[in-house]
C-alpha positions in Angstrom: 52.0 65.8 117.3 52.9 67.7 114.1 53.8 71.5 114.0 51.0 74.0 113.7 51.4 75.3 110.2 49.2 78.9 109.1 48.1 79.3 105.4 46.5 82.5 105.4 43.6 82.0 107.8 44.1 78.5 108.0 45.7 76.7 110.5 46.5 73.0 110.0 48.3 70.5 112.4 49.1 71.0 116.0 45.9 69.1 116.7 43.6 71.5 114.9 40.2 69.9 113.2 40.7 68.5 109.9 41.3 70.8 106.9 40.2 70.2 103.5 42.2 70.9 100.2 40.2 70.9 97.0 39.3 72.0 93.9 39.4 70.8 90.2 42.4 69.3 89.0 43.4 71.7 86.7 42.4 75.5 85.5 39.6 74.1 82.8 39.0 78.3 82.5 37.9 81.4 84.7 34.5 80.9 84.8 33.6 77.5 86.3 36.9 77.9 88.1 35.4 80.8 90.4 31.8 79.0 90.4 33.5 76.0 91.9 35.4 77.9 94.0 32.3 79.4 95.2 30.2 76.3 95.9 33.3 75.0 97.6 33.5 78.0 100.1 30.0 77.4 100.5 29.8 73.9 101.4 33.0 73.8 103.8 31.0 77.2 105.5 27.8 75.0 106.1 30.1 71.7 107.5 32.3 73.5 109.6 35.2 72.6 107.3 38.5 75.1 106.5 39.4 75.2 103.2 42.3 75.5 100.8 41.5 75.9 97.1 43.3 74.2 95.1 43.8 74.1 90.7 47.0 73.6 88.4 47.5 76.1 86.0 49.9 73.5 84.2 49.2 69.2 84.6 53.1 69.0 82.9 53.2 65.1 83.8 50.5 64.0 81.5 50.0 60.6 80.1 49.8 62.0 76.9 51.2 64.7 74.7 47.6 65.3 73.6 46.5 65.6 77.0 44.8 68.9 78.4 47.3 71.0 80.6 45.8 74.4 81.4 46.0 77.4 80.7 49.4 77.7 81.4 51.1 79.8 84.5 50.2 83.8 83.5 46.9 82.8 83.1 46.7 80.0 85.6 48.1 82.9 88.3 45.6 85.5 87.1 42.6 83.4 88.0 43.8 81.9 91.0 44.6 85.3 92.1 41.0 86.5 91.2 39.6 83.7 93.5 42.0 84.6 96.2 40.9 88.3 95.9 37.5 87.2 95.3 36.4 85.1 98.3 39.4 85.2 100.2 40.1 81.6 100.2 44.0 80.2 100.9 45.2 78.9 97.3 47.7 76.3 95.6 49.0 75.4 93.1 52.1 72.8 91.6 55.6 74.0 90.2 57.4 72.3 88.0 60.3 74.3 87.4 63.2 76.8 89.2 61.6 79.6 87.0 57.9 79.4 88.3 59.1 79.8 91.4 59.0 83.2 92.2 55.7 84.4 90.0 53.7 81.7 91.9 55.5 82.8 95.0 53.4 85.9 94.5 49.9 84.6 94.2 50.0 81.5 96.0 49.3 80.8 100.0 51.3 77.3 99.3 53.4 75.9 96.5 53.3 71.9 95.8 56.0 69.9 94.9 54.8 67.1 92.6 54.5 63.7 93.6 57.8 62.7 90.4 59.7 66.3 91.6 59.6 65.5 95.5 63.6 65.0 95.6 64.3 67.8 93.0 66.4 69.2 95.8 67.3 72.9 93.8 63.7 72.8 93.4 62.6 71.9 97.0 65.7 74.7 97.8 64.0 77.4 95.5 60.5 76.9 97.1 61.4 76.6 100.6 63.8 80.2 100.2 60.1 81.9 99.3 59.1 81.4 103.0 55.6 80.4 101.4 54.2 76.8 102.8 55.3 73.9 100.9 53.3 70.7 100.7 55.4 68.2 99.2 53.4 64.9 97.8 55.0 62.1 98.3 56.7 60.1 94.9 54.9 57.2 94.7 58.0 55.1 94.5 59.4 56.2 97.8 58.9 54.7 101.2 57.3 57.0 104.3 60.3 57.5 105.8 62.4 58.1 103.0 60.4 61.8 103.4 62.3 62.9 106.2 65.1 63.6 104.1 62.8 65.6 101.5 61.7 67.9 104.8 65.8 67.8 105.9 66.2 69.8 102.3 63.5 72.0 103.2 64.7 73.1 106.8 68.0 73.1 105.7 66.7 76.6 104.1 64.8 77.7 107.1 61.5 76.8 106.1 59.4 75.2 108.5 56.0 75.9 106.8 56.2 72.5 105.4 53.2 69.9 104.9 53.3 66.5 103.6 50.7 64.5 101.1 50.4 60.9 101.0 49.1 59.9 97.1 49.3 56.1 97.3 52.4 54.0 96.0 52.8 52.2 92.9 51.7 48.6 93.0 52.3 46.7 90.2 51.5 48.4 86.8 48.4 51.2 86.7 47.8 50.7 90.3 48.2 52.5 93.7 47.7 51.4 97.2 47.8 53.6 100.6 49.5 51.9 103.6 48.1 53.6 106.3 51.0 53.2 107.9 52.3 56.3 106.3 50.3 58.7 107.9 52.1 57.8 111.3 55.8 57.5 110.2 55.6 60.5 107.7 53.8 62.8 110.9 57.2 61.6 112.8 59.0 64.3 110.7 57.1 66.7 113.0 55.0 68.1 109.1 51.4 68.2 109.3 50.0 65.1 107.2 47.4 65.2 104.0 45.7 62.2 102.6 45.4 62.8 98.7 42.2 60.7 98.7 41.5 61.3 94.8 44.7 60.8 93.3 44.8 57.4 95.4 42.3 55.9 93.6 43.6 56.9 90.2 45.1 54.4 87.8 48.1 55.8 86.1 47.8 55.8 82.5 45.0 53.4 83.2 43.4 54.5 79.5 46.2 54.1 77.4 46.4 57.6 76.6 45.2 58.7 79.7 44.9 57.6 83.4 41.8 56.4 84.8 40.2 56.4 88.2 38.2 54.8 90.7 36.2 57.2 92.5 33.8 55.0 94.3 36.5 54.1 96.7 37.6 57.9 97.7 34.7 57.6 100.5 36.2 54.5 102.1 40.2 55.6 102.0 39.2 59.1 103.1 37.0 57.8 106.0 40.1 55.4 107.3 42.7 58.2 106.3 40.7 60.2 108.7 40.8 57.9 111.7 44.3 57.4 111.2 44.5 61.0 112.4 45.7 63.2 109.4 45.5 67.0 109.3 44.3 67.4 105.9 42.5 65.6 103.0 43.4 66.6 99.6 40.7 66.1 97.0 40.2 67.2 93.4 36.0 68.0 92.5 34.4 68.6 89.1 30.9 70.2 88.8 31.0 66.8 86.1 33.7 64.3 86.6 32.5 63.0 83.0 33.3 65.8 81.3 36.4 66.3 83.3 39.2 67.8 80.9 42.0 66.3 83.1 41.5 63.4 86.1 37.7 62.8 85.6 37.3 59.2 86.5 39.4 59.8 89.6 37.7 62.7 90.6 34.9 63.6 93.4 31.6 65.0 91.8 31.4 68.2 93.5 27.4 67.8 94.7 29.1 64.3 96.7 30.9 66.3 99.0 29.0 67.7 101.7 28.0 64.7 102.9 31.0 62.8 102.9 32.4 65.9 104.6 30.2 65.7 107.4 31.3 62.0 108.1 35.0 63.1 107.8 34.6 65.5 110.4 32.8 63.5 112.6 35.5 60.4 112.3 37.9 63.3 113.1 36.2 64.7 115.9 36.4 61.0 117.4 40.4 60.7 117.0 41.6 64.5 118.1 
């Protein structure tokens, strides 16, 4: 069974009921930031559901140099500090560099290690010295259990808030696949386990100048993600996936997600 992990009021693993991570992929701006925010807290209050919120103040791998980013990390911080203080939601966010480090440190409930930065190891080093919880995605070029090594850099620091996100592996080109397998091998680390259900289904640079997504699928992968016995899902929502300024055609339209929520947590309710 994995360790029992706290982000602020939040406590995932240990054989707790599922926990959902979500919010828009990245920091479009403050307003429909905090109105998403809102509607999340509300639906995850009506299902039952815990919930992290989660937005990037900075997308730095982009397929494009054209592509949207954010609003960068002061302003990123501000507003995911003004939903924090706001609704008093848990909230994450990625870093990309040593430097963020510390100012995210400050805001944050948990720092993310990109999926391409997941054996950075001064950057796993930095993160795990805040004490903060670190979910590390796992690269989608690396086997399960090539992430015990990733969680020996983190412990090696003394951090044991660790959690770990499966995002699919790279099959063939513009393609991911989940083994469910993962879920399993990567929970024998003793690190609560996510499924990244949206980013799963997303087809790297699947546009040409962008990637592209499969969203119809997320129900299916999240429902057998779920009776594989994970702690967490990990999805990214959009009021209007369409008009989407980063991820769109991967992500979960926000009205969606109550009722695949309450089949999630009624799969999971089953397994624990």
């Amino acid at each position: 069974m994995a360790r029992e992990v706290a982000v602020g009021g939040v406590k995932m693993g240990g054989g707790r009921p599922l926990v959902l991570i979500a919010g828009p992929c990245v920091i479009e701006n403050e307003t429909t930031t905090l109105r998403c925010a809102e509607k999340l807290m509300t639906i995850c209050n009506g299902v039952g559901i815990p919930l992290i919120f989660k937005a990037s103040y900075d997308k730095a791998n982009r397929t494009s140099v054209t592509a949207f980013r954010g609003p960068g990390m002061r302003e990123g911080l501000r507003i995911l500090s003004k939903v924090k203080e706001a609704l008093g939601v848990p909230v994450l966010s990625d870093i990309h560099s040593i430097e963020q480090v510390m100012p995210a440190a400050d805001v944050l409930d948990v720092l993310q290690i990109p999926a391409f930065l997941c054996r950075q190891t001064d950057l796993l080093a930095a993160v795990a010295k805040t004490g903060r919880v670190v979910n590390v995605k796992k690269g989608q070029f690396l086997a399960p259990w090539d992430m015990k090594n990733v969680v020996g850099k983190i412990l090696a620091c003394d951090n044991e808030n660790i959690i770990l996100t499966e995002r699919g592996a790279s099959f063939g080109y513009n393609n991911l696949v989940v083994d469910m397998r993962s879920f399993p091998i990567m929970r024998q680390t003793g690190c609560p386990v996510v499924f990244d259900a949206t980013h799963s289904v997303q087809l790297p640079g699947g546009e040409g100048t962008s990637s592209g997504g499969q969203r119809e699928y997320v129900e299916f992968l999240s429902r057998a993600a779920v009776a594989a016995g994970v702690d967490g899902v990990f999805m990214e929502v959009h009021e209007d996936p369409e008009q989407a300024l980063c991820d769109g055609p991967n992500s979960l339209r926000l009205d969606d997600l109550p009722v695949l929520l309450k089949k999630l947590k009624a799969i999971d309710a089953i397994v624990k």
